[in-house]
N, C-alpha and C positions, 0 to 999 in steps of 0.2 A: 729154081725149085729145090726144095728141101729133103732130104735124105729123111729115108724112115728112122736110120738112128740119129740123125740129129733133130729130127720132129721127138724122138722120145727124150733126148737128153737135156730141151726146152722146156719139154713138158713137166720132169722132174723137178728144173730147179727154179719153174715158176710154180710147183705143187708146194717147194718147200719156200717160198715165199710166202705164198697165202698161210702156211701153216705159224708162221709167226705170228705168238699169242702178245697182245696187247697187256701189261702187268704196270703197277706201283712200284714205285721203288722210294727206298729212305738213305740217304748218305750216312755212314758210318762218320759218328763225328765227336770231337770233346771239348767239354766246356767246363767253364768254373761251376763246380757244383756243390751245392750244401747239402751233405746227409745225413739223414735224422733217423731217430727210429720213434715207434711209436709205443709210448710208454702208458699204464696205468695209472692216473691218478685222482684223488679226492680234492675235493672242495673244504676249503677250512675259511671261517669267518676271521676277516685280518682283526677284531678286535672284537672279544665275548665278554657281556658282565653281568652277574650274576646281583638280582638285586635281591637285599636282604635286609629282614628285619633288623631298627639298631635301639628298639626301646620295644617294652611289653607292654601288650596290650590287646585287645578286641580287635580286628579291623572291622570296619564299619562299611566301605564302601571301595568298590573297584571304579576307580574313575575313568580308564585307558580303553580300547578296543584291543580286540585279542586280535594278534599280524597285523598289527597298524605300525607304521613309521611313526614315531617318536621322537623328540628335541630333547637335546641335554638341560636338565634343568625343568620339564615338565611334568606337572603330578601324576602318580600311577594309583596311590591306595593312599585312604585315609585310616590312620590307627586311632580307634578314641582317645580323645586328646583331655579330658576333663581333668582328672587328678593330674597331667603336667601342667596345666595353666591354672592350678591351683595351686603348684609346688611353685611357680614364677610369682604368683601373687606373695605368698609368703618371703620367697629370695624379695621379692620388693620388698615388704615390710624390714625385713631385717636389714636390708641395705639404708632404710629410711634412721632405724634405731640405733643402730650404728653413726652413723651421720650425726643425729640427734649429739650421743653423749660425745662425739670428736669436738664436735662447737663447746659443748659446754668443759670439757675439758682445757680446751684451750684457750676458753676464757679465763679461769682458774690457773692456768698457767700463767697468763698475762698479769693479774694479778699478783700471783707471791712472786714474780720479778721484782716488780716495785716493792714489794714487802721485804726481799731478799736485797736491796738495796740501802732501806731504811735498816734494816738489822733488825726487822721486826721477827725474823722466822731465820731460823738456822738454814746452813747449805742442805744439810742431809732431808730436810723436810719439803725443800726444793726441787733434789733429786730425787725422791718420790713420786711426787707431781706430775714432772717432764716427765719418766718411767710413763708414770697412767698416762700421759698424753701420747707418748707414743704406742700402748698398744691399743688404745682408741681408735689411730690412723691404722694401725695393722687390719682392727676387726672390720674396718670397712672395706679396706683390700678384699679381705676375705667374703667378706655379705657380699660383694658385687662380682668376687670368682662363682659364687651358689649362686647368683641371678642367672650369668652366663650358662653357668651348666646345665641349671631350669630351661634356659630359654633354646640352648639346643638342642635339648631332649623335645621338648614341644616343638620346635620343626623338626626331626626326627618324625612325630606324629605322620606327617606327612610325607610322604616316600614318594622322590621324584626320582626321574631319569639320569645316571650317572654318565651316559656317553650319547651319543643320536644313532639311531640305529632302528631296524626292526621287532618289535618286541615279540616273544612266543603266548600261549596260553597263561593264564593263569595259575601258578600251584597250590591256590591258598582260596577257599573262597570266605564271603562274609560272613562274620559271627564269628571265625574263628581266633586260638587265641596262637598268637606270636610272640616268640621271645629273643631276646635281647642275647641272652644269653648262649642259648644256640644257636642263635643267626637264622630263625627262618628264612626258609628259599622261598621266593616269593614269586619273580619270572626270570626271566633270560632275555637279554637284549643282545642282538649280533649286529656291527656294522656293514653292512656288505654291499656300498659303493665301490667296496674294492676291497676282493679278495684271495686268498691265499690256495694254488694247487699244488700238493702236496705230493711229489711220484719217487717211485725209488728207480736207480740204475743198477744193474746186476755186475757189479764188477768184471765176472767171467765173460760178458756178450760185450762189455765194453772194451777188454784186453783181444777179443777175436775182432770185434772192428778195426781196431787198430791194425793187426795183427793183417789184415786183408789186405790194408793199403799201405802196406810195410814198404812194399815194390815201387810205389809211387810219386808221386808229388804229393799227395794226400798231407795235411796237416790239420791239428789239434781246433776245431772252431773256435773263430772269437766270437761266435754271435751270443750275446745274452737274448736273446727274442726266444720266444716258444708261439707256436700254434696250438689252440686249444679245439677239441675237435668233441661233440656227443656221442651218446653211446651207440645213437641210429645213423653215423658216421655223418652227420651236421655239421661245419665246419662253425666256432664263433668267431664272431665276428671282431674281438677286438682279441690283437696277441700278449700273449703274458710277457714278463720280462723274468729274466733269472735272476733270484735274488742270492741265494747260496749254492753250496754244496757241499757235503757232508764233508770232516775231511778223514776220516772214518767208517770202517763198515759196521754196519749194525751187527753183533753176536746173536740177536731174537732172529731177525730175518737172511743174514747175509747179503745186504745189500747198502747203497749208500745212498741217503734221504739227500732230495733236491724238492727245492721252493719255488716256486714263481708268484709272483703279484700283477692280477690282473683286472680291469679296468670291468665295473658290475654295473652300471649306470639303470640298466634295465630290472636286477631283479634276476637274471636268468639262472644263475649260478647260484645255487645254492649251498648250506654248509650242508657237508654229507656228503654229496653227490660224486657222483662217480663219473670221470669223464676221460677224455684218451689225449696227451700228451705228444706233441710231437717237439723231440728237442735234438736240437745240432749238436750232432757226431762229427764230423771233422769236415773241410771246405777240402777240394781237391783240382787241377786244373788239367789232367790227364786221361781221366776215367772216359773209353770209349763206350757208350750205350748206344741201342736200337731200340725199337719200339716191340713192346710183348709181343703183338703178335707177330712177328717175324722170326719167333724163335719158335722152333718144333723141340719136343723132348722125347726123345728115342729109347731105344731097350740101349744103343750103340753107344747114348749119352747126348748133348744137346746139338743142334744143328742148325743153320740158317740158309734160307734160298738165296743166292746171290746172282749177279749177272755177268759172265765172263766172256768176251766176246762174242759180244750178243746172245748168249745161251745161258739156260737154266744150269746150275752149277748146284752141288751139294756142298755145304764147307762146315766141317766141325768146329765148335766153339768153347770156349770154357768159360762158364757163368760165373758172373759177381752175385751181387743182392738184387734187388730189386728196389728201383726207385720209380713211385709212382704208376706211371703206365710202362715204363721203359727197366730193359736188362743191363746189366753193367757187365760187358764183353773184358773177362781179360787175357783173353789170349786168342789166338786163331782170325781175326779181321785187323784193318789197318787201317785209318782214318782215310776216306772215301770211298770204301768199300760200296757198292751199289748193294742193299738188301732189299729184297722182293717183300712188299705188305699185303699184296692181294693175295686174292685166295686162289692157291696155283699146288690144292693139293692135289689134283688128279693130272699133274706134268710131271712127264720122268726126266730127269737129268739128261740134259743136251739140246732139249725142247726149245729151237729160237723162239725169242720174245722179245716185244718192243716195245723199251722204255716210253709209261706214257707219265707228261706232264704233273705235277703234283705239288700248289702251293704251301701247301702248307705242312705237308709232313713233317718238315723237318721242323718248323717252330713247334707242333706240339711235341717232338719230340724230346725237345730243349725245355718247353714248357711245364713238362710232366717229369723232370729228372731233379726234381726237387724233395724227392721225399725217397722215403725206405718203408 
């Protein structure tokens, strides 16, 4: 039979048994990681052209639809064409009269040969001849440079599509008059099966990136890839590539322009548009993260639940950036650290607890430490 104090000192340490609270927990751990940040950028069409009047004239008729796709080489407006197919008719003529007097000229040459042989006609009246014979062949040169330039003025008339692309509105409508000489603007054609995002990097947030992972394995990316993301944080679907980088900072803005070209098959992307950027800051194979919510942010500075023989434990931390869902811990934990992710705010420090089960934490932990 059992003594009253030993019935009570059963009682206690089967009371602090039941009091073991069941908690989540995330391993403190690091992996090769790609960090980006998420940058500002517009939509530019990788190829614009401006179609424009290149003879004067009326135009007569808008042949295209207005945001229609368009083929290089497809009519867009027709410019009255009358007086240049009257100007080709004439470059005909003159090419015909031309022609005309080369025959007979060089009949006439063939001639005083033979007269030039018999000694019927002097050399010098010879040399005259040949002389007209040759600018006979000259003027027909010439008649048939004014057919040419007739005849490409009269397709000129005709204003087709300079690249394949989507066309804008109309600038111009029927009746009115176009000139050559000023280049009426006529529409706008933008290609944009594949387009250009345009973002700038701020040098200074790029020398503090660095400047974080100075301590570490941290090195410079090699990724040319970008993720292109909407402004209602939509993820698209296909990634851009890096095509430059300034190698210069802008004096307008203080900053240094970067490109990417990215894959538009659908239409989504438009020129103009304003979209968010996410581009590789440096790969690292050191960086210990946890999962956001495992970090509390105190008046004291930041803090994590952890597990230390068997008990709820207080441990201060010093924060990285933020990548994705996850903290970048750099200092205060050490790869296995047990962090507590349930919600164990109302446990005071000392509170046993008992590791429960959790597959998957830790992938999305790793999952989500992809970005900034």
């Amino acid at each position: 039979m059992l003594s009253a104090s030993a019935t009570t000192g059963f009682a206690a340490e089967q009371g602090q048994q039941q009091q073991a609270v069941p908690v989540q927990v995330a391993k403190v751990s690091s992996d090769t990681t790609t960090i980006t940040q998420n940058l500002p950028g517009r939509v530019v069409a990788i190829r614009t052209s401006e179609v424009r009047a290149r003879v004067d004239g009326i135009l007569e008729k808008r042949i295209f639809k207005e945001g229609a796709d368009v083929e290089k080489g497809q009519a867009l407006f027709q410019i009255d064409d009358r007086v240049m197919k009257a100007n080709v008719a004439a470059a005909k003529a003159d090419v015909s009269t031309a022609q005309a007097q080369q025959k007979l000229n060089k009949q006439t040459l063939k001639r005083y040969e033979e007269l030039l042989k018999q000694g019927a006609v002097s050399q010098q009246e010879y040399d005259t001849y040949l002389a007209q014979s040759q600018q006979a062949d000259a003027r027909v040169e010439q008649a048939k440079a004014e057919l040419a330039k007739a005849q490409i003025n009269l397709d000129y008339a005709t204003v087709e599509a300079p690249i394949s692309g989507r066309i804008g509105r109309a600038l111009v409508t029927e009746g009115a008059l176009v000139s050559a000489a000023s280049a009426t603007h006529l529409a706008t054609i933008e290609q944009l099966d594949e387009v250009y995002v345009d973002f700038t990097r701020s040098p200074t947030e790029l020398n503090k990136m660095r400047e974080l992972f100075a301590n570490s394995d941290a090195t410079d990316s090699a990724s040319q890839q970008v993720d292109i993301v909407f402004n209602d944080g939509t993820p698209y679907e296909h990634p851009g590539k890096l095509e430059f980088s300034s190698l210069s900072v802008d004096p307008d803005t203080g900053s240094i322009m970067l490109r990417a070209t990215v894959k538009n098959p659908d239409n989504k992307l438009l020129p103009g548009m304003f979209v968010r950027v996410k581009a590789p800051v440096a790969d690292s194979q050191t960086l210990l993260q946890v999962p956001q919510k495992a970090v509390q942010v105190t008046a004291q500075g930041a803090m994590v639940k952890v597990v230390k023989d068997g008990k709820l434990a207080m441990q201060p931390v010093e924060l990285g950036p933020m990548m994705g869902t996850s903290w970048v811990i750099k200092s205060g934990l050490q790869e296995g650290d047990q962090v507590i992710v349930s919600n164990t705010q109302f446990l005071q420090p000392g509170t046993p607890v008992q590791v429960m089960p959790s597959s998957n934490t830790s992938s999305q932990q790793k999952a989500s430490s992809t970005q900034q």
